[in-house]
N, C-alpha and C positions, 0 to 999 in steps of 0.2 A: 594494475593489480588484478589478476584474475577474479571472476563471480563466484561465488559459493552454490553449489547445488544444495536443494533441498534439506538433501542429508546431511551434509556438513555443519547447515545450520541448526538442526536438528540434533545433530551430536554436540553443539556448543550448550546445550540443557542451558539457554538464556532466563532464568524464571520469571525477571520482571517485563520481558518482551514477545513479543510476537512477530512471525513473519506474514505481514498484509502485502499485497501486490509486491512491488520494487522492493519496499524496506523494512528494516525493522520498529516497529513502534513502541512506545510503552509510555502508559499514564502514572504520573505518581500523584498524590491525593494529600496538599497541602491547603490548611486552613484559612492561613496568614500570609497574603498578598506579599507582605516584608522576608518571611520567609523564605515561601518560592524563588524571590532574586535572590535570594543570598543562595540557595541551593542551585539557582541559575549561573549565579557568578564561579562555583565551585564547579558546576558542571565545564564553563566554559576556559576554567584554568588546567582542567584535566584534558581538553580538548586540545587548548596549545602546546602541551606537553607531549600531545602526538601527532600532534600535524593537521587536526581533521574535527569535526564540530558537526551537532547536531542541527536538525534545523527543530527550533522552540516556538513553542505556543504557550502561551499564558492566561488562565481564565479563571472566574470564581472558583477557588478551590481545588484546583487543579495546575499540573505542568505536564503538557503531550510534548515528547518527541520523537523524532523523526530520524533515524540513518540509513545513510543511501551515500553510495560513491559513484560521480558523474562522470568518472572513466574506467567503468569496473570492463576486466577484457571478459569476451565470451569468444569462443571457438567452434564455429559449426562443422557437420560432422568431412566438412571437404578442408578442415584447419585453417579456413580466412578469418580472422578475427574482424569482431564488430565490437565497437565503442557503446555499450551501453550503462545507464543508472541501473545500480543494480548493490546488494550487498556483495562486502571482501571481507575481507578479514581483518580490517583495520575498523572495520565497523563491530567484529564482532569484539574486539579489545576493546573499544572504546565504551560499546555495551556494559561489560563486566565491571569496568571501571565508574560507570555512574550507578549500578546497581552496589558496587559498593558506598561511592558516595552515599548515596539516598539513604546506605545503611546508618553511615555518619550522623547523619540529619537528620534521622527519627522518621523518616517519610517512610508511607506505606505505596505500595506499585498495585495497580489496580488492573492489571493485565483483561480483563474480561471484558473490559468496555472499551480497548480500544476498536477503530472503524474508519475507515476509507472508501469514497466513493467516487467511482467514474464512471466514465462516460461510455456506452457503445453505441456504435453506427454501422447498421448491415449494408454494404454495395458492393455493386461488381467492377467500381472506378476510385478508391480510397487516393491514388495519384491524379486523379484530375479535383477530384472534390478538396482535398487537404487541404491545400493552399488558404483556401474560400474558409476554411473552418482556422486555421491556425491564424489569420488576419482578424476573425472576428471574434477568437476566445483569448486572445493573448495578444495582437496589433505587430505582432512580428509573425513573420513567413518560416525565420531559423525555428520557431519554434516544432516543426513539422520534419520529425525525425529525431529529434532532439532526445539524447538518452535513449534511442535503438534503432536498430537496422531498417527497421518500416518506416510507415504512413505516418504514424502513429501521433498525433497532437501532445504535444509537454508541457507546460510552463515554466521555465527552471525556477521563477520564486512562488512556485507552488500556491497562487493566487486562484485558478481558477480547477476543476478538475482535468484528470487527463482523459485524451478521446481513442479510442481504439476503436480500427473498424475492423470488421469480418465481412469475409466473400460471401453474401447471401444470391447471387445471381442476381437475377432481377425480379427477386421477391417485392409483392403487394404487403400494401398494409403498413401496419407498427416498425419503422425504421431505428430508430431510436431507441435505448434502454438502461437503465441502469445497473450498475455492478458494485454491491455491497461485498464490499472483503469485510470480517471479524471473525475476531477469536475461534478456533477449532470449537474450543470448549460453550461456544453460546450460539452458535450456528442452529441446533436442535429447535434452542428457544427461539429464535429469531424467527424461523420458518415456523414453528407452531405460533406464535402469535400473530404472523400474517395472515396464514389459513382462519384464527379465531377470527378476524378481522375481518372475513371473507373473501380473501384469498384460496386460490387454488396453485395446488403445487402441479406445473404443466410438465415439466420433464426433470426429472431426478435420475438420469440413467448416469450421469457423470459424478452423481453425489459420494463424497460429500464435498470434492471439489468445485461443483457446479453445481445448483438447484433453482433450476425456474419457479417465478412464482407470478402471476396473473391476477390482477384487479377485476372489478366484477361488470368493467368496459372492454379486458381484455388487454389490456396494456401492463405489458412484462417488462419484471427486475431480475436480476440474480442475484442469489447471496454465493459468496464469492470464498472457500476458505485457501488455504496453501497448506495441503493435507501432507505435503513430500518432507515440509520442516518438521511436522511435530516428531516429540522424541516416542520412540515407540517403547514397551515398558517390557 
């Protein structure tokens, strides 16, 4: 099944989701632990009714999921297809459909707080190092490519974060960083609280899909948004 561009999902005006890295997320905000399954159970009877299932988390007061299809096609621009994780469009149905559920259920989606975080590694050998890295964040080697065309470290049960490297040459210093994806809409706040924090914002030239931010040793994050999905008004 072909990936959805930005826009596409963006045109699906999903309200209780968002698009973070790979997939779509969305928190719904249940009180009653007994609840939650029972709107878990209804989530996953809508799931078999099309083929396809979210991946669930369960916490005080809360139910996060997760979609994402593990053979979404993509097409680069010479038309070889690459097998990547990635949203289709069986995600974005199955979306609608627990947003309706949830409506069933009295739950509220709490879209604003969803968040995802991984991993970056700058080198100028992401093919020799990978290996070394997908052995020691997951004990499997498949794990290295897994869900896209690169380097790129995956989990497929989503136990540990994923690793993405960038070609830094053979930059000194801070190798390592993190990559905060959230909400379009709390992105602002996120980085004004860092800076309150004493944080500095070091390069905002790609904002607001990319915004470096610097601890006061020097060691950078990014807050991460997917600016292509929001619906534009």
């Amino acid at each position: 099944m072909d990936m959805l561009m930005g826009e596409q999902i963006a045109e699906a005006d999903l309200t209780d989701w968002r698009k973070l890295a790979q997939g779509l997320h969305a928190r719904y905000v249940i009180g009653e632990f007994g609840a939650a399954v029972r709107f878990v159970a209804a989530v996953g009877e809508a799931g078999d009714a099309l083929g396809h299932h979210p991946r669930v988390s369960i916490g005080k007061g809360y139910v996060d999921l997760k979609l994402s299809t593990d053979d979404a096609v993509y097409r680069d621009g010479e038309g070889t297809e690459h097998i990547l994780e990635w949203v289709t469009r069986q995600d974005i149905d199955l979306a609608r459909r627990i947003t309706e559920i949830a409506a069933d259920h009295r739950v509220d989606a709490d879209p604003a707080s969803v968040s995802v975080i991984e991993l970056g590694l700058d080198t100028a050998r992401s093919a020799t190092i990978a290996p070394v890295w997908a052995a020691l964040l997951t004990g499997n080697a498949e794990a290295q490519g897994h869900g896209n065309p690169g380097d790129e470290i995956r989990d497929a049960t989503g136990r540990v974060p994923n690793l993405w490297f960038s070609d830094a040459g053979e930059a000194s210093g801070q190798r390592f960083h993190l990559e905060v994806y959230v909400a379009p809409e709390v992105a602002g706040q996120r980085i004004a609280a860092a800076v309150a924090a004493g944080g500095t914002v070091v390069d905002d030239s790609n904002a607001p899909s990319l915004t470096v931010i610097a601890d006061q040793d020097g060691n950078k994050g990014t807050v991460c948004v997917d600016a292509s999905a929001v619906k534009k008004d």
